[in-house]
C-alpha positions in Angstrom: 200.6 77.0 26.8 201.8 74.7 24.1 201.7 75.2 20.7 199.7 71.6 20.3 196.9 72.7 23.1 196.3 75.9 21.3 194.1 74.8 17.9 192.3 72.7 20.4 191.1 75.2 22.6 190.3 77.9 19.6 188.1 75.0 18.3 186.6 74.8 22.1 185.8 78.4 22.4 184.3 79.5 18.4 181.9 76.3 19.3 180.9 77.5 22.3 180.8 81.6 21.0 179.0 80.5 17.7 176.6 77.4 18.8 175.9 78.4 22.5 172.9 79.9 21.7 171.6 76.6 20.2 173.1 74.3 22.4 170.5 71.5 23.2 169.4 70.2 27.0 166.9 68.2 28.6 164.0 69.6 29.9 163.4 73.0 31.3 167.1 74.1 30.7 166.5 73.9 27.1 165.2 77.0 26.5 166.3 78.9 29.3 168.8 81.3 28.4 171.6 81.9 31.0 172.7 78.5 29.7 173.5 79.9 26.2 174.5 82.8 27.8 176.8 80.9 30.2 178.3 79.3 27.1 179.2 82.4 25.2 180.6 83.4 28.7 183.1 80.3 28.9 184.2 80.6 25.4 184.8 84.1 25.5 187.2 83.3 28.2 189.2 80.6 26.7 189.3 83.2 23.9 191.5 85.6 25.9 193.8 82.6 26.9 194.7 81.8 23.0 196.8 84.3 20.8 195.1 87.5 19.7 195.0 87.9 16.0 192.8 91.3 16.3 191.3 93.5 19.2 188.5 96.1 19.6 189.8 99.8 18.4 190.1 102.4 21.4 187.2 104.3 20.0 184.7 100.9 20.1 186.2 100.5 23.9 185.4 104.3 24.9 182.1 103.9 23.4 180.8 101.0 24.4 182.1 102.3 27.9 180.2 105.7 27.6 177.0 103.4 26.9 177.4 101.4 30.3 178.0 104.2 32.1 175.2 105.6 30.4 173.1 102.2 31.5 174.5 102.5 34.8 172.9 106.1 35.4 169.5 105.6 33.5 169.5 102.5 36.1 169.9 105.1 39.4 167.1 106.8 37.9 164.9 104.5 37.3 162.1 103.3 39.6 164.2 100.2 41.0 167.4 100.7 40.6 169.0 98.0 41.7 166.8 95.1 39.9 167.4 96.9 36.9 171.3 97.3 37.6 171.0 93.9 37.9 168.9 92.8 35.1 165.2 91.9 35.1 163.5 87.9 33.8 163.4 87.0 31.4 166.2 88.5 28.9 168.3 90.0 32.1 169.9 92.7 30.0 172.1 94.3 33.2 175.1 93.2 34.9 173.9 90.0 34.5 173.9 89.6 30.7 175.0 93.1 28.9 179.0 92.2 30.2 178.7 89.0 28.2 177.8 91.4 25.2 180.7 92.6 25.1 183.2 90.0 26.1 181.6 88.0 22.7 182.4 91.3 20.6 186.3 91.1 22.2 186.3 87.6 21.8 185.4 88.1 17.7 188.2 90.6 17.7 190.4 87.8 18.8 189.5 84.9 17.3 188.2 86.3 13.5 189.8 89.6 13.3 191.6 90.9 10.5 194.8 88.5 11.5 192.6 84.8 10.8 193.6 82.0 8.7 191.4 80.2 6.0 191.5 77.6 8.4 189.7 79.4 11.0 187.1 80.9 9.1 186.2 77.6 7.5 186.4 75.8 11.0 183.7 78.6 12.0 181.4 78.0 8.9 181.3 74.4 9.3 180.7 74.9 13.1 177.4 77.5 12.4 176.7 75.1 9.5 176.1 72.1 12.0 174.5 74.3 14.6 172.0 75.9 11.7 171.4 71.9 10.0 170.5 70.8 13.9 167.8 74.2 13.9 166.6 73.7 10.7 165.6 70.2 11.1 163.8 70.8 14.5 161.9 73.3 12.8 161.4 71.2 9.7 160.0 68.5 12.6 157.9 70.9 14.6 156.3 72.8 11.3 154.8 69.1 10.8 153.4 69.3 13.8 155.4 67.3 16.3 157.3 68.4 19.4 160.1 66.5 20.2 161.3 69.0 22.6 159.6 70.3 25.6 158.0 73.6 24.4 155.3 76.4 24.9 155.3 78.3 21.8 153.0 77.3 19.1 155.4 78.5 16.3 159.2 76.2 15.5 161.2 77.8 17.6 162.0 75.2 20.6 165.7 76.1 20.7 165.1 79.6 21.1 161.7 79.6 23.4 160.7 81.9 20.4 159.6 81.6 16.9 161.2 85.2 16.0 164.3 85.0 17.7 165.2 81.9 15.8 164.2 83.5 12.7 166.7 86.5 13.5 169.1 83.9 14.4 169.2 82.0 11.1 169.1 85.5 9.4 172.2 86.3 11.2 174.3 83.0 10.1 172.3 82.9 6.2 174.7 85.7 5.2 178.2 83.7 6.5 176.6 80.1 5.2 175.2 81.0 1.7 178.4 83.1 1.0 180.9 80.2 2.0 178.1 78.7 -0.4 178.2 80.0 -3.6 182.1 81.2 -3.6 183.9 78.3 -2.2 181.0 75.0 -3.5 181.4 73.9 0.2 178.4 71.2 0.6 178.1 71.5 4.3 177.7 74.9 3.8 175.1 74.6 1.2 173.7 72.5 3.9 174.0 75.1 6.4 172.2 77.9 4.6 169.7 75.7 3.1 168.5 75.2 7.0 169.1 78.9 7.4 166.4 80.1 4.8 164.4 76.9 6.1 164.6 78.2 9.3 163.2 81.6 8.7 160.4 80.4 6.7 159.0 78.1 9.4 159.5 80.6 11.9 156.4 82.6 10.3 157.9 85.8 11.2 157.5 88.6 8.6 160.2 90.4 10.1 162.8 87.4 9.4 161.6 86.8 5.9 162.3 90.6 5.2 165.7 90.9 6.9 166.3 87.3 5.4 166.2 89.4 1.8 167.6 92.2 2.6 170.9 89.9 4.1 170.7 88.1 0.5 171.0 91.1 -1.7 172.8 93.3 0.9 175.9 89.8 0.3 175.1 89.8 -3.7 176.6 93.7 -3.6 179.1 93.1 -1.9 180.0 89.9 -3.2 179.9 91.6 -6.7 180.6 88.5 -8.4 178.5 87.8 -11.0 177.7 83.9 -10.7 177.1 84.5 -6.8 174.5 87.7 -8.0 172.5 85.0 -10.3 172.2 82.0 -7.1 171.8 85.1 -4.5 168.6 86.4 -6.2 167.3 82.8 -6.9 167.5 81.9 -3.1 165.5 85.2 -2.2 163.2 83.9 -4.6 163.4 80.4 -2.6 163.0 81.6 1.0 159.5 83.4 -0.1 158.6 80.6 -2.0 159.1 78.1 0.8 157.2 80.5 3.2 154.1 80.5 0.9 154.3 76.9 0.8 153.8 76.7 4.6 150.0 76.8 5.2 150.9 78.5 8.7 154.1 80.9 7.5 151.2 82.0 4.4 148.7 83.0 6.3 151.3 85.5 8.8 152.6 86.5 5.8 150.0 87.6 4.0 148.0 88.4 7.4 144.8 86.5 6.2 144.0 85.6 9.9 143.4 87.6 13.0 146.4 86.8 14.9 148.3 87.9 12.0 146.7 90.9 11.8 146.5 91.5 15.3 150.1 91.3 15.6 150.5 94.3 13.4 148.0 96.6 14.6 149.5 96.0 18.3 152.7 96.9 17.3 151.8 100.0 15.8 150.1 100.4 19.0 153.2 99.6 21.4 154.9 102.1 19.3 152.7 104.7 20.1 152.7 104.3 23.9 156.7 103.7 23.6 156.9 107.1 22.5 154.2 108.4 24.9 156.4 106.7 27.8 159.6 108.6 25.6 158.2 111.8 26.1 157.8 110.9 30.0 161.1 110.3 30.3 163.0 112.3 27.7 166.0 112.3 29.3 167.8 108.7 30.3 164.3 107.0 29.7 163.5 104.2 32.1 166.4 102.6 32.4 168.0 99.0 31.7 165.1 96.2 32.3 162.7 98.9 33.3 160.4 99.2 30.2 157.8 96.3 31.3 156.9 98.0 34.7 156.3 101.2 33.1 154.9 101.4 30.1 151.5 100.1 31.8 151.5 103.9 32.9 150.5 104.7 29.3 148.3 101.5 28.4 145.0 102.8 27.1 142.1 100.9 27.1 142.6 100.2 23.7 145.7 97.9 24.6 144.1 95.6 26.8 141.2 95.3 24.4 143.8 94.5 21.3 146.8 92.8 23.3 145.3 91.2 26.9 146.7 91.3 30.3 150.6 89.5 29.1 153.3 91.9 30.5 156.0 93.2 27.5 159.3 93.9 28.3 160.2 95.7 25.3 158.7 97.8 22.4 160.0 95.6 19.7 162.6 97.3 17.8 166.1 97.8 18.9 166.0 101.7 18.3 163.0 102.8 20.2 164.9 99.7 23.0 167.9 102.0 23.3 165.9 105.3 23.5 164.0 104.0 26.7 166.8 102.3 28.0 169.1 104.8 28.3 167.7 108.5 26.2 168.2 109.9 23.2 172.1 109.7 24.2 172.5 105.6 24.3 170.2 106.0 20.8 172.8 108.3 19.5 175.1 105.6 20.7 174.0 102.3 19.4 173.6 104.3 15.9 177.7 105.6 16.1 178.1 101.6 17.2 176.0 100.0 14.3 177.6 102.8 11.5 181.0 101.9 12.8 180.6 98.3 12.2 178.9 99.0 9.1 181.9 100.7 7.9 184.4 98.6 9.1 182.9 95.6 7.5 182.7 97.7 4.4 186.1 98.4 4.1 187.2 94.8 5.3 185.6 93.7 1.8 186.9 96.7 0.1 190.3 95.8 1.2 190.3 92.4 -0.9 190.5 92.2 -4.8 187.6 91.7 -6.6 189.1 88.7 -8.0 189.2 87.0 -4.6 186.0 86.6 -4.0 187.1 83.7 -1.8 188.8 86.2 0.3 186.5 88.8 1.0 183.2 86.5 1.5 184.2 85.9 5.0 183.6 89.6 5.8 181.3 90.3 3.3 179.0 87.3 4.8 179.4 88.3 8.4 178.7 92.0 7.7 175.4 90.8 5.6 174.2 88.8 8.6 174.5 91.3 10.6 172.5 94.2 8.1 169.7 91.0 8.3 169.7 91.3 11.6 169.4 94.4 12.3 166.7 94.7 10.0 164.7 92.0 11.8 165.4 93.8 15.0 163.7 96.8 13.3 160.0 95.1 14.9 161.8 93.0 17.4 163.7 92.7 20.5 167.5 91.8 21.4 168.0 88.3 23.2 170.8 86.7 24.9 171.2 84.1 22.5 171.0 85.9 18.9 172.7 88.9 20.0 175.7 87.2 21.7 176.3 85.9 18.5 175.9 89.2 16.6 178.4 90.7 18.9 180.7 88.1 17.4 180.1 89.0 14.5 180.2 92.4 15.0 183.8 92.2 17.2 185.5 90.5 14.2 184.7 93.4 11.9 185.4 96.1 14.0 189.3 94.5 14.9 192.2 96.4 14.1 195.4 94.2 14.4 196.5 93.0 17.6 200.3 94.8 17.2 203.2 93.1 17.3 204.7 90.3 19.0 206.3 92.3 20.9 203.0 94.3 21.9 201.3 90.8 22.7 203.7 89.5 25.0 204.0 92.1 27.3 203.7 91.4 30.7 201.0 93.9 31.8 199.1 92.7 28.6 199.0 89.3 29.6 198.2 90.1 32.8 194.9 91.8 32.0 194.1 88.8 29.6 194.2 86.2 32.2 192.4 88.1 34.4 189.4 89.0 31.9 189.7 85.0 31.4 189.1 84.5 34.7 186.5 86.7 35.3 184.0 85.5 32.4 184.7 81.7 33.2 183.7 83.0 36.7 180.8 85.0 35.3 179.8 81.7 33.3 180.0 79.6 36.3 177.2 81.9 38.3 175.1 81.5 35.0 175.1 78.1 35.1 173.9 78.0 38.5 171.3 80.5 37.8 170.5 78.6 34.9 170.0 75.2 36.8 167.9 77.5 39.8 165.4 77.0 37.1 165.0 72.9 37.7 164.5 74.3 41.2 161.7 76.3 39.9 159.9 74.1 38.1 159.9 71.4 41.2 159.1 74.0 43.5 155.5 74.5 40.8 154.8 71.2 40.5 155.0 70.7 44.6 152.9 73.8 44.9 150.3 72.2 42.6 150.5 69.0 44.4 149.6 70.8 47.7 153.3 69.8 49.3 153.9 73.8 50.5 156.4 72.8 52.6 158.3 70.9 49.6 157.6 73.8 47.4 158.9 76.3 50.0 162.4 74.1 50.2 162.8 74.5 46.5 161.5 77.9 46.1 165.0 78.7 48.8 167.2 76.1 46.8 166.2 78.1 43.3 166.9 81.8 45.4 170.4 80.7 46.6 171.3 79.0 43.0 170.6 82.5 41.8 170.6 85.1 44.5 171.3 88.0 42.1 167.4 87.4 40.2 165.1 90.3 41.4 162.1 88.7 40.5 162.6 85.0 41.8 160.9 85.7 45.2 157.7 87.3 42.8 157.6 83.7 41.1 157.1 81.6 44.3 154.9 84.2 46.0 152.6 83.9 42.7 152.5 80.3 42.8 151.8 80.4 46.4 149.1 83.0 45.7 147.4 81.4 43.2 146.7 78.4 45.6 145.7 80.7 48.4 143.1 82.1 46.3 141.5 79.0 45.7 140.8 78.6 49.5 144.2 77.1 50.7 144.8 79.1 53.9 148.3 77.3 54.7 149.6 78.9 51.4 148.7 82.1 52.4 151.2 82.0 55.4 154.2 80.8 52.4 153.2 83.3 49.9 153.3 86.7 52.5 157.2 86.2 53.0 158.3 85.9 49.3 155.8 88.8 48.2 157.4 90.7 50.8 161.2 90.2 49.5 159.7 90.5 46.2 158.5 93.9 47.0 160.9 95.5 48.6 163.3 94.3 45.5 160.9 95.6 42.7 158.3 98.1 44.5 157.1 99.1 41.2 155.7 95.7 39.9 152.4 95.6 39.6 152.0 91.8 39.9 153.4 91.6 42.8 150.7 94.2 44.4 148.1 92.0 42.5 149.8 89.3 44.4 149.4 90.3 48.0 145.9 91.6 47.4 144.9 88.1 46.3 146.6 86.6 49.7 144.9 89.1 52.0 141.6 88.7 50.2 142.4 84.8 51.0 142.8 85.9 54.6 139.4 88.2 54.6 141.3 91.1 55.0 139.0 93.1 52.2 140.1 96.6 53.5 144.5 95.9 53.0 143.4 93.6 50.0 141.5 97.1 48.5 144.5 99.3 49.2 146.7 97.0 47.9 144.9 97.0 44.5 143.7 100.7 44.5 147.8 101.3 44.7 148.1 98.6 41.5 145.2 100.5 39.9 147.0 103.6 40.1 149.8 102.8 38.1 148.0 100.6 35.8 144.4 101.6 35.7 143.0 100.1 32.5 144.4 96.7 33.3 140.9 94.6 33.3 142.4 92.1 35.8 143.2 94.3 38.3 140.1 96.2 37.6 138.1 92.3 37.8 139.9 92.2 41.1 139.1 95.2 42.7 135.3 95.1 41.7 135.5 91.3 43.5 136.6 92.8 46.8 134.5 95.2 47.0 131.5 93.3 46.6 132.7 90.9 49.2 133.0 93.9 51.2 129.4 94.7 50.9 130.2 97.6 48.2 127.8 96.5 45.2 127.3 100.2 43.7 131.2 100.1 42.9 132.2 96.6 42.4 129.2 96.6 39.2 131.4 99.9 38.2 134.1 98.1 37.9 133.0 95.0 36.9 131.6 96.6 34.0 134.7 98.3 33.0 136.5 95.4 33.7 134.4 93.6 30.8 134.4 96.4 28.7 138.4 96.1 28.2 138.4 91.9 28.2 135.4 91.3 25.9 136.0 88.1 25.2 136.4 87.2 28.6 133.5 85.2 30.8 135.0 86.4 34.1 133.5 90.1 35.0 130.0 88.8 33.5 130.1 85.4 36.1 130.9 87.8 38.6 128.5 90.3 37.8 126.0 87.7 38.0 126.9 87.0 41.5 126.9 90.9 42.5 123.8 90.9 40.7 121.9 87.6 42.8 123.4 89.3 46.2 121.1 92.2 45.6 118.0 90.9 44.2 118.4 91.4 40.8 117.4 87.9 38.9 116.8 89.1 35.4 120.1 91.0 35.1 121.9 88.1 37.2 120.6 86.1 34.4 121.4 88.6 31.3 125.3 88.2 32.9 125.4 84.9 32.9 124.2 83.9 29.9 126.7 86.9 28.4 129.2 84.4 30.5 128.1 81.5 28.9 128.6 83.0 25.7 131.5 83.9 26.2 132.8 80.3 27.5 131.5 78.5 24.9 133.5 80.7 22.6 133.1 82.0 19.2 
């Protein structure tokens, strides 16, 4: 490789390590994120085709191989092994996602590690300076209310799919930008981590603001400079002001509406029945990916009442994520890993004179992005995006130096660097296609809902051989055929039984998937499969008021009354804001005779529709 090839291709792969989790596409891609993680992938590989100016120490190797082993094991043991080996929608932390982890922390260690230039680490705060300007104005855009990207969430967070993880994000780069900031006057860096803080303030999460703080002060000490101290604690002042200026960030922040306070008391609430499931499952907890199906073992009543029916795949904090993923063991683990890089960073600072503050704000603003982050990650979860970039981060203060010339041009060295090359741009490559799979999906959904099944059934295959590896794939088209067969359309019955079949042989413990198939053989009449099917469902997650709302439908239609008004009942007790049981009770109540309580449901189901 020449000499004059080499600055270009650095450039190539810190863009596509540092702004892959931003990167910007049409449609449903946009948010999807195998195509960040595909990014961090490809740039990870060119990383190991360029000169090494760091690497990983043996002990961050050995442990970071002790916790995939670890993940490996908790995986066997879990209740599908293989989906969870694998890695389950819609963060795919397995083989699919957690490898790319770890080639971002090698490729920090190469690209930032203790050997960089100046030139590098400004060429990498200019490049998370443009990414963070490009977020902060599409959050500046969508706090006024408009969407110019294609988006669900009703928080700024379109590049991200979620208002918290671009919060955690911009926590993550604030440290680097605002100490490029104030110790080297560079404007697009002022820039950079003005649409940091921006950023966390319109993201309205609480958890952002605080890490967004703790990142600034957490810089200011190790900065120890005394003009950077003075700006530090003014911008802390700035990121809360700005929050409180934004009527929708004020009221999460000071929890002066329900959802606000909602969110709070259902945390505390996951936490609990996290640590119930813990004590379940003391040992290698529930494995990689396996949280979602099995916490609804421990949902109370009380959750459904507080939280709804919406699946969670996590209990929203990275230390109680490593204790169910993998025991007390992987805890014990992540702590050793986070300590490590704490101290590293620490003494990457400590090793530059106090009168260079231009010297040491490169580590000193990576290690306090990365104490922000964690902090945020306190009460939420890791995603693809963010915490590829972290690992970044984290790789280039953990690097010892790469050794000699000598070392570095071995054969056998070189070897095993093309060949880790090869295999991430060959990991990024089947990201990509899974990523695209999802234009698949969403024709496949708009066919179904145009009543072309046949269409739908073509794209449905198209999206499974894009991505062939995604356990819960076949679950998404059996849904979407499901939901049609319920609604009277015989012909989707016949497409749905074949993908709920794969999908539950693949993931036997989903729930949904049950729920699934008793809605298609309920389409088909068959009330007595359609009742197993759901009394199974009901035994792992018997407080879910859907399932329960279900149930109590097919056994009226079975002639049952006494136990589908049981049910009903319950069912409405844990949805109460819900019209569904009462409607239905209604019904139940008409079939037997009963027109003044038919009447009392109804009008509780009118009630209910007309809202508050």
């Amino acid at each position: 490789m020449t000499g004059r090839r080499q600055p270009a291709l650095a450039v190539v792969a810190l863009a596509l390590l540092l702004l892959g989790p931003v990167v910007i596409l049409p449609g449903a891609l946009n948010r999807f994120v195998l195509v960040k993680v595909a990014c961090v992938a490809a740039g990870a590989g060119l990383a190991f085709l360029l000169p090494a100016v760091g690497r990983l120490p043996r002990p961050v190797v050995l442990l970071l191989a002790g916790g995939g082993g670890l993940l490996v094991v908790s995986a066997l043991f879990g209740d599908q092994p293989l989906a969870q080996l694998v890695g389950r929608a819609p963060r795919f932390e397995g083989l699919a996602v957690l490898p790319v982890y770890v080639l971002a922390g090698a490729a920090g260690a190469r690209l930032l590690g203790p050997g960089r230039t100046r030139r590098t680490e400004q060429l990498a705060v200019r490049l998370l300076a443009c990414g963070t300007i490009a977020v902060g104005l599409l959050s500046v855009v969508e706090a006024l209310g408009f969407t110019p990207l294609s988006s669900s969430v009703t928080r700024a967070g379109s590049l991200f799919g979620n208002a918290s993880d671009q919060g955690a994000w911009a926590v993550l780069t604030l440290g680097l930008l605002a100490a490029s900031a104030v110790v080297s006057r560079d404007p697009l860096a002022w820039c950079g981590a003005t649409a940091a803080a921006v950023t966390v303030a319109t993201s309205e999460s609480r958890g952002a603001l605080v890490a967004a703080v703790v990142a600034l002060v957490a810089l200011a000490l190790l900065l120890r400079e005394r003009r950077a101290v003075g700006t530090l604690a003014a911008a802390s002042v700035a990121v809360v002001g700005v929050a409180l200026l934004v009527p929708a960030a004020r009221s999460r922040v000071l929890s002066d509406n329900a959802l606000a306070a909602a969110t709070v008391s259902g945390r505390r609430l996951l936490w609990d029945e996290t640590w119930q499931l813990f004590l379940r499952h003391p040992w290698v907890g529930v494995g990689p990916s396996g949280f979602g199906d099995s916490v609804v073992a421990v949902h109370s009543g009380k959750w459904y009442v507080s939280t709804g029916t919406e699946m969670i795949d996590s209990p929203h904090s990275w230390l109680l994520q490593a204790l169910l993923a993998g025991g007390p063991l992987l805890l014990l683990l992540a702590v050793a890993l986070a300590g490590m890089t704490g101290w590293a960073g620490l003494r990457a600072v400590r090793a530059v004179p106090v009168g260079d503050p231009e010297g040491r704000s490169f580590s000193a603003g990576m290690l306090a992005g990365l104490i922000g982050y964690g902090v945020a990650l306190l009460v939420h979860l890791t995603s693809p995006g963010p915490t590829a970039a972290a690992a970044v981060f984290g790789g280039a203060l953990l690097a010892v130096p790469a050794g000699s010339a000598l070392e570095r041009m071995s054969q056998g060295r070189v070897l095993r660097e093309r060949v880790v090359a090869t295999l991430a741009c060959l990991l990024a490559v089947v990201l990509l296609a899974g990523a695209f799979a999802e234009l698949a999906l969403k024709s496949a959904v708009s066919a179904v809902g145009d009543g072309d099944l046949e269409g739908a059934d073509h794209a449905f295959a198209l999206a499974q051989r894009l991505r062939p590896w995604d356990p819960d794939l076949a679950a998404v088209a059996g849904h979407a055929f499901a939901v049609v067969a319920g609604a009277g359309n015989q012909r989707a019955a016949t497409f749905a039984t074949p993908w709920l079949d794969s999908a539950r042989l693949r993931t036997p413990s989903a729930v949904s998937v049950l729920a699934d198939l008793a809605s298609v053989a309920e389409a088909q009449q068959d009330f007595a499969g359609a009742g197993r099917l759901l009394d199974e469902a009901l035994g792992r997650d018997g407080s879910n008021p859907q399932l329960l709302l279900q149930r109590g439908v097919v056994y009226a239609e079975s002639g049952d009354y006494a136990n589908a008004e049981k049910l009903l009942l319950r069912a409405a007790s844990l949805a109460p804001h819900s019209p569904d049981p009462w409607t239905d009770l209604a019904r139940v109540y008409t079939l037997q005779g009963r027109a003044a309580e038919a009447a009392a449901a109804q009008a509780k189901a009118l009630a209910r529709t007309a809202g508050p």
